[in-house]
C-alpha positions as a printed NumPy array, in Angstrom:
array([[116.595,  94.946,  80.043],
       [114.625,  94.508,  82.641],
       [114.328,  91.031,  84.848],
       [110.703,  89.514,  83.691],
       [108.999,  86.622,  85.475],
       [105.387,  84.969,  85.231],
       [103.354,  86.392,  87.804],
       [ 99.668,  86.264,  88.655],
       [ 97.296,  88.416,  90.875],
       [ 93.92 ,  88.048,  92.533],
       [ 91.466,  90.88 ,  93.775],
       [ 88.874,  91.177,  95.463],
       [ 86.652,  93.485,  97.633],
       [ 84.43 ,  96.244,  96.662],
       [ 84.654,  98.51 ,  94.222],
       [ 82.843, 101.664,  92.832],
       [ 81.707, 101.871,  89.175],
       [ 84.475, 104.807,  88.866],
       [ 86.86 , 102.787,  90.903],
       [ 86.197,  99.809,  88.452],
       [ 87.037, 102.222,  85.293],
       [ 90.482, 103.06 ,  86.629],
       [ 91.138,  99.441,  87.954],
       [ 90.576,  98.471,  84.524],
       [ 92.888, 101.107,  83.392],
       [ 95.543,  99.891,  85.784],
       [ 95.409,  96.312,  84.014],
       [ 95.158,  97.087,  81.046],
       [ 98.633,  99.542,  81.576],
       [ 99.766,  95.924,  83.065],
       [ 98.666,  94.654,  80.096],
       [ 97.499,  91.52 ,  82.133],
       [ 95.033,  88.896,  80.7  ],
       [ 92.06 ,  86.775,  82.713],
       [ 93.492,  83.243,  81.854],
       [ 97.643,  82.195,  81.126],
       [ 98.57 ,  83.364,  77.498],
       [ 95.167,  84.434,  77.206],
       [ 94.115,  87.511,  76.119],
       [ 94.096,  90.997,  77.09 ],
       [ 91.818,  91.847,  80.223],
       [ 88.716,  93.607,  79.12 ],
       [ 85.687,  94.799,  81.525],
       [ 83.54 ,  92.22 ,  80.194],
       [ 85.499,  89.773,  81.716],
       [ 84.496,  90.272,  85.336],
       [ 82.464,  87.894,  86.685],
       [ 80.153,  89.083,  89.537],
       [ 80.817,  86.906,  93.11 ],
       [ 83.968,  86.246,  91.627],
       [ 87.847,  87.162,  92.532],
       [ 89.507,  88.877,  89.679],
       [ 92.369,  86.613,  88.342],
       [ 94.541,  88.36 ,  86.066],
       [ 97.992,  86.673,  84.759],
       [101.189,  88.254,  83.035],
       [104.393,  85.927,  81.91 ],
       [106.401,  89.234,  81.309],
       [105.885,  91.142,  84.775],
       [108.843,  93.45 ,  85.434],
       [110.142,  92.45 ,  88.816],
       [107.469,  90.167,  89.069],
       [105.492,  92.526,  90.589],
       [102.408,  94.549,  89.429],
       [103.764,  97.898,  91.555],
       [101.218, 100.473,  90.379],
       [ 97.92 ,  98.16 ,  90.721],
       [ 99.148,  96.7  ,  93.834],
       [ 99.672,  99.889,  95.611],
       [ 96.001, 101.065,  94.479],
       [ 94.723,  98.317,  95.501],
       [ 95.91 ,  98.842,  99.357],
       [ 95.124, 102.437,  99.198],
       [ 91.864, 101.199,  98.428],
       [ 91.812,  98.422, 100.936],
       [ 91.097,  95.806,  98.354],
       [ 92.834,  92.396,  99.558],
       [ 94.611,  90.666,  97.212],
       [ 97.349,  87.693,  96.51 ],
       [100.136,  87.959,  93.945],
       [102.253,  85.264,  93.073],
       [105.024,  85.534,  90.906],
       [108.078,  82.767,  89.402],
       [111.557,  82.881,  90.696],
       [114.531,  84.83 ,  88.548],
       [117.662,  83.402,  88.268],
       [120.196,  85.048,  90.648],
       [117.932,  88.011,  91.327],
       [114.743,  85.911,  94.061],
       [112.861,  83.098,  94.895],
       [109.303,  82.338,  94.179],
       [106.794,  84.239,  96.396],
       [103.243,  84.845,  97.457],
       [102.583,  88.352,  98.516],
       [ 99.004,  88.457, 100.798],
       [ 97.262,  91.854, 101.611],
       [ 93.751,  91.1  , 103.352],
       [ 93.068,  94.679, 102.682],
       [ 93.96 ,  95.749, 106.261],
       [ 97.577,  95.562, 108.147],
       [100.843,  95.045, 106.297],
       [101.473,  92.919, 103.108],
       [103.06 ,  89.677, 103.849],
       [105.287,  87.731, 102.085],
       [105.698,  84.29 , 101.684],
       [108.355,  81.747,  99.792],
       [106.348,  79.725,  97.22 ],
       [106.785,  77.044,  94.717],
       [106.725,  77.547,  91.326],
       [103.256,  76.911,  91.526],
       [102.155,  79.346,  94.133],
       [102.007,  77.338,  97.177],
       [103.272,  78.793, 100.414],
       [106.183,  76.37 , 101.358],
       [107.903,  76.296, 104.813],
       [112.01 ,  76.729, 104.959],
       [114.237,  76.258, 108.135],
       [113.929,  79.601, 108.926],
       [109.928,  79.484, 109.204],
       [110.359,  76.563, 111.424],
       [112.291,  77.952, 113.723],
       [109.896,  81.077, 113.859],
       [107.259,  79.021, 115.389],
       [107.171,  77.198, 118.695],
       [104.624,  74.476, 117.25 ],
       [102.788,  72.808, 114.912],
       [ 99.635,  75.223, 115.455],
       [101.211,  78.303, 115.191],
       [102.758,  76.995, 111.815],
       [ 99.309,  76.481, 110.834],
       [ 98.603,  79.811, 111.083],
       [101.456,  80.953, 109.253],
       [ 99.974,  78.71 , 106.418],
       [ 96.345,  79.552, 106.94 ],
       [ 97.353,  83.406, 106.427],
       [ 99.396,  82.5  , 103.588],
       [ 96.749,  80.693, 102.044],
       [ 94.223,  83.797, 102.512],
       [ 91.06 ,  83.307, 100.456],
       [ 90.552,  86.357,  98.452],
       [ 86.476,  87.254,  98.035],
       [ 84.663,  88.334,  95.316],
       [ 85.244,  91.575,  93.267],
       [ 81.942,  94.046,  93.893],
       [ 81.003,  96.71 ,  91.891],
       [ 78.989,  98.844,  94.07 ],
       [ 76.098, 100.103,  91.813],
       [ 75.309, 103.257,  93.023],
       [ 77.919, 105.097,  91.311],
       [ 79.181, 105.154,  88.023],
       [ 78.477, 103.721,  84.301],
       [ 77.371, 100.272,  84.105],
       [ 79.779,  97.472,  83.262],
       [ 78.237,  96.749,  79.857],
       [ 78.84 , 100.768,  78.931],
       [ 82.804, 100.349,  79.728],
       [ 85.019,  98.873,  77.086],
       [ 88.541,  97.663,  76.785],
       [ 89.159, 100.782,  74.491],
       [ 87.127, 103.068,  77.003],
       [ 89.154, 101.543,  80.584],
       [ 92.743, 101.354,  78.596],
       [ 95.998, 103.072,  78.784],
       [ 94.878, 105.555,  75.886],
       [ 92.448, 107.464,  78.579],
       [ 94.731, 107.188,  81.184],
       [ 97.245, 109.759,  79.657],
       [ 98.886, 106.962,  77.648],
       [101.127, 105.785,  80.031],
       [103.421, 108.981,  80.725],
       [103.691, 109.28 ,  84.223],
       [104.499, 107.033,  87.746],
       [103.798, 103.832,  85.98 ],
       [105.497, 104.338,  82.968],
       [108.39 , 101.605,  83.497],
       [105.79 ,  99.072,  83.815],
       [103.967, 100.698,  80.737],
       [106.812, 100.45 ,  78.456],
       [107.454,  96.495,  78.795],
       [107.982,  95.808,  75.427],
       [110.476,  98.466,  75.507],
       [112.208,  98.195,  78.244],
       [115.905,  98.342,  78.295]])
């Protein structure tokens, strides 16, 4: 089986209605929900000149692989944060500002960016650690749908933006499709 952790996500940037309908796919093949134990994500749940928040307490690896790597192909910044695992890694917080490299951070159990020896002694002083913290601490914006293209966001529904249109699941993100049976 598979090592599962709590993990949470936050994206922002902008978005095209048709970009939106496969984002929504993405989640809901994450099967991630808008609040902890919550239910699942559905289109109606974006909030305009908001970030989109999305939680899982089951996430393979702790990561969302297949949304995550869409997102930076798309440039859309975002932070995850997932829980520790028991002999496998730590708590992190992974940053991508939708430009440059991702960057990774140790966290507490609760998200926050936290400091270890080895940090320290990567910066020469206190402002420079700052900035560490600062970038670690990147505020995500709002999650635009650009309106010139696509169906509006009333028109899309959980059924309509879920795995079932997506091909069900059988292809590149099928070992984070198959959660509940994963071995």
């Amino acid at each position: 089986m598979a090592d599962r952790v709590a993990a949470s996500i936050t994206i922002g940037g902008s978005v095209t209605g048709a970009d939106f309908i496969t984002l929504c796919r993405l989640i809901a093949a994450e099967d991630l929900s808008v609040e902890e134990d919550g239910d699942p994500f559905s289109p109606a749940d974006w909030t305009d000149g908001e970030p989109l928040q999305l939680f899982d307490h089951q996430a393979i690896g702790g990561k969302f692989e297949a949304l995550e790597a869409w997102c930076v192909q798309r440039s859309l910044p975002f932070v995850r944060w997932c829980a520790g695992y028991p002999g496998g890694w730590e708590p992190e917080r992974v940053v991508f500002t939708g430009t440059g490299a991702i960057e990774t951070y140790p966290a507490t159990e609760r998200g926050n960016a936290i400091a270890t020896r080895d940090t320290l002694n990567l910066h020469e002083n206190l402002a420079t650690l700052r900035a560490w913290f600062d970038a670690a601490h990147f505020e995500i914006p709002p999650l635009d749908i650009l309106a010139d293209v696509g169906p509006t966001i009333s028109n899309i529904t959980r059924a309509s933006a879920g795995q079932e249109e997506s091909g069900g699941g059988r292809g590149e993100h099928c070992s984070q499709l198959e959660k509940g049976s994963a071995q």
